[in-house]
C-alpha positions as CSV (number, residue, x, y, z in Angstrom):
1,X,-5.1,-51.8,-49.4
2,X,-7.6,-48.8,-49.2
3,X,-10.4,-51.3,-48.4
4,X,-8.5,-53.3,-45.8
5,X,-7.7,-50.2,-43.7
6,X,-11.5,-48.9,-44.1
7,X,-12.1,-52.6,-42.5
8,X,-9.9,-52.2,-40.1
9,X,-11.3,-48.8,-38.8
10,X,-14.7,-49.8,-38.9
11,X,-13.8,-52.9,-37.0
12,X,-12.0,-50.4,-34.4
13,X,-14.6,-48.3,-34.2
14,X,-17.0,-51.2,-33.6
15,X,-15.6,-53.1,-30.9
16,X,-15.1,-49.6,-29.3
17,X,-18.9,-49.2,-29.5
18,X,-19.7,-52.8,-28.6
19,X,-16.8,-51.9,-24.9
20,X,-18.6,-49.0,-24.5
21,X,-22.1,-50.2,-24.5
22,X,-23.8,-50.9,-20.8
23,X,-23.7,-54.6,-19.7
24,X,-27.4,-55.2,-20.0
25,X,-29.2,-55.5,-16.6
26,X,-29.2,-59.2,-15.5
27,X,-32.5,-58.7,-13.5
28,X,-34.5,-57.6,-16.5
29,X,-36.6,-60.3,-17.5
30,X,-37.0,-61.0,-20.8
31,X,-41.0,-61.8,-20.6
32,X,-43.0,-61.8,-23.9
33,X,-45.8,-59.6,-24.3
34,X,-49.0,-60.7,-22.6
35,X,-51.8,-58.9,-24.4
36,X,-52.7,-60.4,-28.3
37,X,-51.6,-58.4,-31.1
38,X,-54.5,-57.5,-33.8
39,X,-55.5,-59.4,-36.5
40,X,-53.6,-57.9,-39.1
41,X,-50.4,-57.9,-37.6
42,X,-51.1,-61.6,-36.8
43,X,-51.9,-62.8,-40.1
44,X,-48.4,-60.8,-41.6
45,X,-46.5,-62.9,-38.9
46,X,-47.8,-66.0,-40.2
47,X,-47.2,-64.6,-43.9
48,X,-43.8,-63.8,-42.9
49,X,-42.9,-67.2,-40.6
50,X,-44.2,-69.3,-43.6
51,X,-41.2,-67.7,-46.0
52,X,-39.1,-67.8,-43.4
53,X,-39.5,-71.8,-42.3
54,X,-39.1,-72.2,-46.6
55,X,-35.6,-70.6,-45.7
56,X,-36.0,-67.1,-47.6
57,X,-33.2,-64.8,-45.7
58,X,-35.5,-61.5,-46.0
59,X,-38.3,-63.7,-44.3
60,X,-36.0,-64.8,-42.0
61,X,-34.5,-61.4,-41.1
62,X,-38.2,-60.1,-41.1
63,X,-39.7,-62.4,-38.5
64,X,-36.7,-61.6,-36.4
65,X,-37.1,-57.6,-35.9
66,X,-40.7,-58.7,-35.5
67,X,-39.6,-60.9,-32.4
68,X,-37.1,-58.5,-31.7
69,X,-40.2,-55.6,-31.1
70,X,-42.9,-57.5,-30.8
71,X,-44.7,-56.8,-33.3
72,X,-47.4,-59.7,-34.6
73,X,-45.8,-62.0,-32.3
74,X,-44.6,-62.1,-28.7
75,X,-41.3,-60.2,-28.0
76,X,-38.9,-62.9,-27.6
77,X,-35.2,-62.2,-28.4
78,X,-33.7,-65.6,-28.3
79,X,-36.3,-66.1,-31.1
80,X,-34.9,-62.8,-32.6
81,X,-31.3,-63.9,-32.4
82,X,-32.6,-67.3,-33.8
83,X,-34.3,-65.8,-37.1
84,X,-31.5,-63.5,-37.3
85,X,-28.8,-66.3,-37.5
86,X,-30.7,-68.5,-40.0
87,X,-30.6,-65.0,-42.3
88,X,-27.4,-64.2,-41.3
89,X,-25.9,-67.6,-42.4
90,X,-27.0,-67.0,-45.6
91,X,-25.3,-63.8,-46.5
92,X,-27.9,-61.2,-45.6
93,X,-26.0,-58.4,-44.4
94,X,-28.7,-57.0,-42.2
95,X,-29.3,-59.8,-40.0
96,X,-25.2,-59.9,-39.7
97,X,-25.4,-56.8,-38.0
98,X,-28.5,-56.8,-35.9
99,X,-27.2,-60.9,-34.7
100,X,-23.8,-59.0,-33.8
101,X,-25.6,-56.4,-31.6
102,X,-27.8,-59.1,-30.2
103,X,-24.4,-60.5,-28.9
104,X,-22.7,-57.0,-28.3
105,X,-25.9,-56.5,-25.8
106,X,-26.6,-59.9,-24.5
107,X,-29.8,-60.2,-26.1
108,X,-31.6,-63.9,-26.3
109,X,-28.4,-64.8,-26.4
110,X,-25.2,-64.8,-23.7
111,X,-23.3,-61.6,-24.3
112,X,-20.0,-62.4,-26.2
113,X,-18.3,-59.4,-27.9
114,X,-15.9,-61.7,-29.8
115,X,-19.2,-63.3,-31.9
116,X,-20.4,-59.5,-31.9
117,X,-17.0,-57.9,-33.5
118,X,-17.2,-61.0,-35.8
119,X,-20.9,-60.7,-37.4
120,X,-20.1,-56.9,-37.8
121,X,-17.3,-57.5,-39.3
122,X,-19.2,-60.2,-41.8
123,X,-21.6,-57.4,-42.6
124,X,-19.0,-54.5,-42.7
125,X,-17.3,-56.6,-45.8
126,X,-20.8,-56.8,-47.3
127,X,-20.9,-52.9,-47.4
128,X,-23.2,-52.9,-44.8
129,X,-23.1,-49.0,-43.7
130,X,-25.4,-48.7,-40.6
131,X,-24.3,-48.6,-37.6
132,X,-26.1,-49.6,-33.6
């Protein structure tokens, strides 16, 4: 009973975040970055895209925070959203949240605070105690 009113308040307190939060601005362009990211970080992306294409969930949520901030790869948050999904599908807490606040902010994909409430919800239940 404890555990389902902690739920419950942390849902609350999440969708009351996620109505608070500023509509993202519609004439922002999403562009990716133009200039080519050093070797290194290159050669981790492919690393980390060749887990994640085998399906391994911390690849997964990996290669989307790197799409996410452009790091090793061009910043592209539909491809963010996309990684984070594949993750979040399988149970990886993490990428629950960060695909919730991709559709709590509109980000690579349309803004939809009913998906949003639900993925953080999904990663509340896991234990998941951060909060965006």
């Amino acid at each position: 009973m404890r555990m389902m009113r902690n739920l419950s308040a942390l849902f609350a307190l999440a969708v009351a975040v996620v109505t608070a939060a500023p509509a993202p601005c519609a004439a922002a362009p999403q562009t990716p970055q133009t200039t080519s990211p050093p070797a290194a970080q290159s050669a981790r992306a492919a690393e980390v895209r060749t887990r994640a294409d085998q399906g391994d969930p911390a690849a997964q949520l990996s290669l989307g925070l790197m799409y996410a901030i452009g790091q090793g790869v061009p910043r592209d948050y539909s491809q963010a959203a996309a990684w984070y999904r594949k993750a979040a599908d399988q149970g990886k807490a993490l990428a629950q949240l960060n695909l919730g606040w991709c559709y709590a902010a509109g980000l690579g994909v349309p803004q939809d605070l009913a998906q949003a409430a639900a993925w953080y919800r999904k990663a509340a239940e896991q234990g998941e105690p951060r909060r965006r």
